[in-house]
C-alpha positions in Angstrom: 0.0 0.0 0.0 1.2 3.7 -0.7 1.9 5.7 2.3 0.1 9.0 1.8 0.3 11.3 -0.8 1.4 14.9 -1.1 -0.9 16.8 -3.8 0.6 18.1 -6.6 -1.6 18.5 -10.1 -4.4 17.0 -8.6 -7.5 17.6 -11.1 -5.1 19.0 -13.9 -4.3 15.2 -14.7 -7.7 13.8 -15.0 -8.7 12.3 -18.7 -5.0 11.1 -18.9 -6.2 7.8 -20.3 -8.9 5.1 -19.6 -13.1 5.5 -19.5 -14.4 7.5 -16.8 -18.3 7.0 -16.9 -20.6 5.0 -14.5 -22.1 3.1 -17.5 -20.5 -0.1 -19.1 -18.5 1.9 -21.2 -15.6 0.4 -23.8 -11.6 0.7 -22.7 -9.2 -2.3 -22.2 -7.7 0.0 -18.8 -10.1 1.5 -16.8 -9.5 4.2 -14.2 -12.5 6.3 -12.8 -12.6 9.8 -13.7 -10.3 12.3 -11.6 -8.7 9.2 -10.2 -6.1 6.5 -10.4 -6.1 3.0 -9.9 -3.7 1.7 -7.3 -3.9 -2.4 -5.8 -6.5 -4.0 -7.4 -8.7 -7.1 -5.9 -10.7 -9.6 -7.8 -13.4 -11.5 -6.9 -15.1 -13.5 -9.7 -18.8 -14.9 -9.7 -20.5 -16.6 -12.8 -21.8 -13.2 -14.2 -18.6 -11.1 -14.0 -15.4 -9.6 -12.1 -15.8 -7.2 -9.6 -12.4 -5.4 -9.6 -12.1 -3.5 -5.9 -9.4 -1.0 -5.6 -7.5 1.6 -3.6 -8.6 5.0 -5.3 -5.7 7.4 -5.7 -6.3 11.6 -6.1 -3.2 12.8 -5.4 -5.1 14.8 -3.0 -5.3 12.9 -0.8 -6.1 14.4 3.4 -5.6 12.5 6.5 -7.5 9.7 5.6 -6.7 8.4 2.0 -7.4 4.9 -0.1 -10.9 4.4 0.3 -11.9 1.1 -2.1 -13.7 1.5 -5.3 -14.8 -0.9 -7.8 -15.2 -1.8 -11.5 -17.4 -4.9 -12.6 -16.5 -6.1 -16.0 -18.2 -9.1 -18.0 -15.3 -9.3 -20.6 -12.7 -7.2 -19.8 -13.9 -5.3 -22.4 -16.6 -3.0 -20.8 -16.6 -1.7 -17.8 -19.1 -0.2 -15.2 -17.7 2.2 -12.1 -19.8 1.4 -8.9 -17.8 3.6 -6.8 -16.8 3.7 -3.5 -17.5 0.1 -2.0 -15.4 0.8 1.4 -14.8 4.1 3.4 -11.6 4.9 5.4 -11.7 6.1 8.9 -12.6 9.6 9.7 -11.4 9.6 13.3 -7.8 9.8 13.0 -7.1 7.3 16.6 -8.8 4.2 14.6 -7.0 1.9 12.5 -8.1 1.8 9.2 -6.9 6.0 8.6 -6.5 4.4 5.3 -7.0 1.4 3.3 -4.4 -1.0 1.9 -4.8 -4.1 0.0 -6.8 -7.3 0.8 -9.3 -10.0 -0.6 -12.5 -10.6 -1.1 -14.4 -13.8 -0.8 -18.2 -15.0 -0.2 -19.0 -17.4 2.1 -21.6 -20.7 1.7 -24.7 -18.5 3.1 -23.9 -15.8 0.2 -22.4 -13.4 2.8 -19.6 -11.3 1.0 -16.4 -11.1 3.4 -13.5 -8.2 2.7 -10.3 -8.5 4.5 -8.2 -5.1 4.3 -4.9 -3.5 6.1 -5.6 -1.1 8.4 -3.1 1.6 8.2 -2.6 4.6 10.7 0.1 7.0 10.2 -0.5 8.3 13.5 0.5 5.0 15.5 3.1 6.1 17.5 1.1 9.1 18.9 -2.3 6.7 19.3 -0.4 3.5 20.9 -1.7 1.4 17.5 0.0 -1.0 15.2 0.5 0.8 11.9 -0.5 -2.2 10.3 -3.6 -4.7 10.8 -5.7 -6.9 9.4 -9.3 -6.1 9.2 -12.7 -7.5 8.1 -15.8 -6.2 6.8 -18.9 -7.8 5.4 -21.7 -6.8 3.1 -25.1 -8.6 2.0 -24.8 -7.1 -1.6 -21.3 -6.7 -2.3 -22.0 -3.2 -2.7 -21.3 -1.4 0.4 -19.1 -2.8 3.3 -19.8 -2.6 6.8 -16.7 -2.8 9.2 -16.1 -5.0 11.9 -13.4 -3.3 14.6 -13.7 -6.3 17.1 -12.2 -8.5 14.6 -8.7 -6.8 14.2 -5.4 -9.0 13.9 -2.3 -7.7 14.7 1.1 -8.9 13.7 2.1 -12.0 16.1 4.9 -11.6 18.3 8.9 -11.4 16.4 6.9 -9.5 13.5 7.1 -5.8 12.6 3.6 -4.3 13.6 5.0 -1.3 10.7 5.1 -3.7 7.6 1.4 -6.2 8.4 -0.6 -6.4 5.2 -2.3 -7.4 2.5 -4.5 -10.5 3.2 -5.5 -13.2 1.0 -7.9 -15.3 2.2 -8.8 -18.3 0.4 -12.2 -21.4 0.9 -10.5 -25.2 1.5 -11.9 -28.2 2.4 -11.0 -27.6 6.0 -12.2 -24.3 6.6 -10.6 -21.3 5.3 -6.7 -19.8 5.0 -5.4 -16.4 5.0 -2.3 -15.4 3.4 -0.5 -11.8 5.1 2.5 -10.2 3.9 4.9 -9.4 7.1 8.2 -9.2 8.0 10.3 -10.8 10.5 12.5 -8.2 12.6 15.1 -9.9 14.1 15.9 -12.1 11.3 15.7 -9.0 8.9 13.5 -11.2 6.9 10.6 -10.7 4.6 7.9 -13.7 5.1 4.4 -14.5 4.0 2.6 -16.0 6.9 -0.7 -17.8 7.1 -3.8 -18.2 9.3 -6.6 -20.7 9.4 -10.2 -20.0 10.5 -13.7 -22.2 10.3 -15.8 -19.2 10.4 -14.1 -16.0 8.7 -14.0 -14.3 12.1 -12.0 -16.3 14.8 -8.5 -17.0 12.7 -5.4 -19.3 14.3 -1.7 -18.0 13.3 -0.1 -21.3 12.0 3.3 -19.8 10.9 5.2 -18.9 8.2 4.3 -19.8 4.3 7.4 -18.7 2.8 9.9 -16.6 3.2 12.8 -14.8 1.5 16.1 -12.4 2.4 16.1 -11.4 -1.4 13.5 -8.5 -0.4 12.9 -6.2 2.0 9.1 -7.1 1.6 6.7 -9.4 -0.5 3.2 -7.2 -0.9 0.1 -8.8 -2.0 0.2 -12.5 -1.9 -1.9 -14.9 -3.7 -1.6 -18.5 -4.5 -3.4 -20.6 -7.3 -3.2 -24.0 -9.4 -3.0 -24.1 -12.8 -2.4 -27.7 -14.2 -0.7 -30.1 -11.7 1.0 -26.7 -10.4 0.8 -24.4 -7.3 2.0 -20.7 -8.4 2.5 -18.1 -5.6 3.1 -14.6 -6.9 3.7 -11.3 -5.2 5.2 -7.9 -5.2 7.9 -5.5 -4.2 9.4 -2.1 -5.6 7.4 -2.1 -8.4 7.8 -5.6 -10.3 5.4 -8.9 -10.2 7.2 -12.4 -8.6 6.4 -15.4 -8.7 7.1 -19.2 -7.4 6.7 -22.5 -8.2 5.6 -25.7 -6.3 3.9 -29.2 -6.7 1.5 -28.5 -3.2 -0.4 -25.5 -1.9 2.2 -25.3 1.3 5.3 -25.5 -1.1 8.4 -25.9 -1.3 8.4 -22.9 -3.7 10.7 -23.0 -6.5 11.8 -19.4 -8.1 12.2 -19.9 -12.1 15.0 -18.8 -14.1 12.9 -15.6 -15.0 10.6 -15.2 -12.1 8.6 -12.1 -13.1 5.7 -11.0 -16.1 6.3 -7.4 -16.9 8.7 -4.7 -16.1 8.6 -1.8 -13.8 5.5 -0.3 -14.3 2.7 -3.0 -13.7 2.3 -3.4 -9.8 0.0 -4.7 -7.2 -1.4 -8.0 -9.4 -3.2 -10.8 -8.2 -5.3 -13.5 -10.0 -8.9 -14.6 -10.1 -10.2 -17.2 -12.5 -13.0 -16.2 -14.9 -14.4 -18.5 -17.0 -12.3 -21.3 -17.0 -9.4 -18.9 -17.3 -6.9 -17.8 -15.0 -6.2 -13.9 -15.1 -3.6 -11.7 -13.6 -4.7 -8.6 -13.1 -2.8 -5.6 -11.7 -2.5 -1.8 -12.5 0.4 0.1 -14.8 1.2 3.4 -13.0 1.6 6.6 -15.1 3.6 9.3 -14.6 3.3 13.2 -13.6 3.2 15.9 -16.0 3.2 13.1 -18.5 7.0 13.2 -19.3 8.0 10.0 -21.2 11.4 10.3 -19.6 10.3 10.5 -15.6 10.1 7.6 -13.5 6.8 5.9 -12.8 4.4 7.4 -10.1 2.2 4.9 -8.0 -1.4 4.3 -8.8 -3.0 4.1 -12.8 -5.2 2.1 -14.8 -6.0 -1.5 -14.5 -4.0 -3.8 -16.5 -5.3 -7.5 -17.5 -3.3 -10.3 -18.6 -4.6 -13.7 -19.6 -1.8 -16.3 -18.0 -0.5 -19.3 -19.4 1.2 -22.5 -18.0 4.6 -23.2 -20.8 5.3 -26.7 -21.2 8.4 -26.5 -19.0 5.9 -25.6 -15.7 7.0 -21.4 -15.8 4.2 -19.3 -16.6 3.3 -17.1 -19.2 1.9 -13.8 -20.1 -0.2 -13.1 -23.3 -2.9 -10.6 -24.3 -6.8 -11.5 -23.5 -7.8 -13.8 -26.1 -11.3 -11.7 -25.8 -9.2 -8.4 -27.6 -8.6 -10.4 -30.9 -12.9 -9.8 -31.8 -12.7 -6.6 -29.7 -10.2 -5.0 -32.4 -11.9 -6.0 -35.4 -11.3 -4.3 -38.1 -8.3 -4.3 -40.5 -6.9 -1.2 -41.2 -3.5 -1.9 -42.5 -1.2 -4.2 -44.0 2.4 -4.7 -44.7 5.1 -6.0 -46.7 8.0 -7.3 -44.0 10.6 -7.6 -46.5 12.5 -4.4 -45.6 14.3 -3.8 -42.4 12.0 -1.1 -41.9 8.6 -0.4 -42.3 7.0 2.8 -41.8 3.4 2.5 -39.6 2.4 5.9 -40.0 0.4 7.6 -37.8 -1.3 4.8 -35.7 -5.3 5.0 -34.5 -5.1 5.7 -31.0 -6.6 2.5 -30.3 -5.5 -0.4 -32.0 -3.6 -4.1 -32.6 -0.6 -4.3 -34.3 0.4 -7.8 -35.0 2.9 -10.0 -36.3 4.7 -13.0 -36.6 8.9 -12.6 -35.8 11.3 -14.7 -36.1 14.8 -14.3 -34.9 18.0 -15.1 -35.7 21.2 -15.3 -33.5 21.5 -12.1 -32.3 18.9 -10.3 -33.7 16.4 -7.4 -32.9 13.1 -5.7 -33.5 12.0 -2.4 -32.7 9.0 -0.3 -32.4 10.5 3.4 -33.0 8.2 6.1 -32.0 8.8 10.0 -33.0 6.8 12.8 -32.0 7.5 15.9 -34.4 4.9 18.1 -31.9 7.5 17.0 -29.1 10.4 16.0 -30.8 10.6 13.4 -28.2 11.9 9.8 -30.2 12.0 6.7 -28.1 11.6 3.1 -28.9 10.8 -0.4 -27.5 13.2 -3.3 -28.7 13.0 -7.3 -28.5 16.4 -7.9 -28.4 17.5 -11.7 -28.9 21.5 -11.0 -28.0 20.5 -9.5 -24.4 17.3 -11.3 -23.8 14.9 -8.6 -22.9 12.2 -6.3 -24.4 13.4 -2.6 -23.0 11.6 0.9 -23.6 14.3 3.1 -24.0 12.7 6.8 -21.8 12.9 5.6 -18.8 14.9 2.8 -18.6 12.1 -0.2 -18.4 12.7 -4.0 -19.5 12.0 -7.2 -19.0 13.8 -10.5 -19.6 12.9 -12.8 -22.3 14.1 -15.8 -24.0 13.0 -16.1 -27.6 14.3 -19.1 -29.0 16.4 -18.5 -32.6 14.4 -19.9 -35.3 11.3 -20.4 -33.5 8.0 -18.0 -34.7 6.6 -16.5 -32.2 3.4 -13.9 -32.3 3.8 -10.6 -31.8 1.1 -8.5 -30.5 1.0 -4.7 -29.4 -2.1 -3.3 -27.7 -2.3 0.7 -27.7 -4.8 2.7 -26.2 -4.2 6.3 -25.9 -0.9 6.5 -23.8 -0.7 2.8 -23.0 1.5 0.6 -25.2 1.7 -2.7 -24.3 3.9 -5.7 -26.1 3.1 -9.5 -25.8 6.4 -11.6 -26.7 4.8 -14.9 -28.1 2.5 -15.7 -24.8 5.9 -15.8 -23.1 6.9 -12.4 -21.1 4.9 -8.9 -21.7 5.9 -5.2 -21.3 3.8 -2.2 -20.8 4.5 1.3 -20.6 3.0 4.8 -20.4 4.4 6.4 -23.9 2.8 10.1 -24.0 4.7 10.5 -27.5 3.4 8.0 -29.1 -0.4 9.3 -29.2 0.0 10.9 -32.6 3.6 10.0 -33.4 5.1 8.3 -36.8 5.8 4.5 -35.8 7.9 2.5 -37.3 8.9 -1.1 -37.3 12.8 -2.0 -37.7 14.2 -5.3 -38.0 17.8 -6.6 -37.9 18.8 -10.4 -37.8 15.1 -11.3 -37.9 12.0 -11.9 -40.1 8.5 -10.2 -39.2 5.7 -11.4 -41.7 2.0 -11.0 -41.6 2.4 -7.4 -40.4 -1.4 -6.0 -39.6 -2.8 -3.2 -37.7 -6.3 -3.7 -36.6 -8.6 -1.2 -35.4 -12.3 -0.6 -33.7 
């Protein structure tokens, strides 16, 4: 969760991207008008996805991160049904503000929210700074909180890093995952509770735990296959872990993350009968390509995959393939470069690369409004897809001589590239919104190079 915020455009950077209107309106990465999405929370029924979220202003008071929420069908329309949970007005209680937690309803059709409590104010009030807490609601539309039902850390855990539940429905009863940290082994852990009745929960110990990070935010655990997959977050970049059981032992894969540095905060839900991970890509102030990224956004969806080796993957929402269905252009690939004009800005570019020892492709962008000219490279000699403003990559191992599918998603400011179902990167590209493209190609084929549009 983001500590609290200092205003600084506030309103002057609404509109930046996204839809921001109360009916099912059509964007691929919602965020509510004069707002931002920060850590987003799924919870899937047989009608839809109710995305919960903390809502960022970047005017934010003493109490900040109240929980809003987006219901989607398809991932393709979305409905804002606001505010869902309120923060504290009384700065001595604990929830001040809101960080991240779960959702889940219960056999009797009772909806259940578990959320961090965060106070700024601890030292002066005598609280933790962080706790778990638990709400409920008949209708998942408005949550009613429960303050006899706080947890704090358990003794040898820092009471100033305690968050993030995940609670999850097993055979036995019912398991909560929270992010913590263990102080005098300077250790980040994710612990775990078991309850029969969502309200009286028994700390068992830790889940896993790890010296490679200071902490591991937003836990979540799922099967896909024969597999267990625990992922998670910290400074800005999705983890994840293997294992062959729910309680480990968790194996970290060559390549353990999705995306680079600007999608944050994801956790998965299955929908049907696929598994999604959903998180948000941050933007940045004053909308300068070459800043750093600034916490909070719009939602970002990808459709996960299980490789044949057991690692996951990351590929673009089979569901955006009818949603961009028009064809608008189509190119030759027999040059090294091929000029994409001015792109729509909303649209698919697609294609099919191959690469040699070595090789490279590259989307270049140039702005002559700006002058700004960046560009975002698959590179095959260093193994990563990079954007070039900002320094932001990803590793990726594209196998020479093997075809993969290429697929670029833009919307507005949003640029996001798909490596064959394998790794994905997405970025916040102001320059690109009414720039000249192009695609450039050196030790590599592309072929069956389309742009598709609404």
């Amino acid at each position: 969760m983001k500590k609290k915020s200092i205003a600084l455009l506030g309103l002057m950077m609404c509109l930046v991207s996204g839809c921001a209107d109360k009916k099912m309106d059509e964007c691929l990465f919602p965020r509510a008008e004069e707002s931002y999405v920060g850590d987003v929370m799924a919870l899937s029924s047989d009608d839809g996805v109710y995305l919960n979220y903390l809502y960022e202003t970047d005017n934010n008071g003493v109490g900040y991160h109240p929980l809003h929420q987006f219901y989607t069908k398809d991932f393709l329309k979305f409905r804002d049904n606001g505010e869902t949970l309120k923060f504290a007005e009384n700065s001595e209680l604990q929830d001040l503000a809101i960080g991240t937690g779960s959702f889940i309803k219960d056999d009797s059709g009772k909806y259940h929210c578990f959320y961090t409590g965060h106070n700024d104010y601890y030292d002066v009030y005598g609280l933790d700074k962080e706790c778990v807490m638990h709400a409920t609601s008949k209708d998942n539309k408005k949550y009613e909180k429960n303050y006899e039902e706080i947890i704090h850390a358990p003794n040898g855990y820092s009471t100033t890093d305690f968050r993030d539940p995940q609670v999850y429905h097993t055979d036995d009863g019912y398991i909560m995952l929270v992010g913590a940290r263990k102080e005098a082994e300077q250790e980040s852990a994710i612990i775990y509770y078991e309850s029969q009745d969502l309200s009286n929960w028994t700390f068992k110990g830790d889940f896993y735990t790890s010296k490679e990070l200071y902490f591991m935010e937003c836990p979540d655990v799922f099967k896909l296959g024969e597999k267990y997959y625990l992922v998670f977050s910290w400074n800005n970049v999705v983890y994840y872990r293997m294992a062959d059981s729910f309680f480990g032992p968790w194996e970290k894969p060559e390549i353990d993350t999705f995306d680079g540095n600007g999608f944050y905060a994801a956790k998965t839900c299955e929908y049907k009968d696929k598994r999604y991970l959903i998180g948000f890509l941050d933007r940045k102030k004053r909308e300068n390509d070459s800043l750093g990224y600034t916490w909070a956004g719009s939602v970002l969806v990808y459709e996960l995959r299980q490789l044949q080796d057991g690692t996951l993957g990351v590929c673009m929402p089979e569901q955006y393939n009818g949603y961009f269905d028009k064809e608008l252009k189509s190119l030759s690939a027999e040059d090294e470069s091929m000029d994409l004009g001015k792109v729509p800005e909303t649209c698919h570019l697609s294609f099919e690369l191959t690469m040699q020892e070595g090789g490279a492709c590259s989307l270049d962008f140039s702005n002559p409004d700006s002058g700004e000219e960046y560009k975002i490279s698959i590179d095959n000699e260093k193994d990563i897809i990079s954007y070039n403003a900002f320094p932001n990559f990803q590793p990726v191992k594209l196998e020479t001589g093997e075809k993969y599918q290429i697929d670029v998603v833009i919307e507005k400011d949003i640029v996001v590239v798909y490596a064959g179902g394998v790794k994905a990167l997405s970025n916040r590209i102001y320059s690109a919104v009414g720039g000249d493209w192009k695609l450039n190609i050196q030790g590599a084929e592309a072929k069956n190079v389309k742009i598709y549009g609404k």
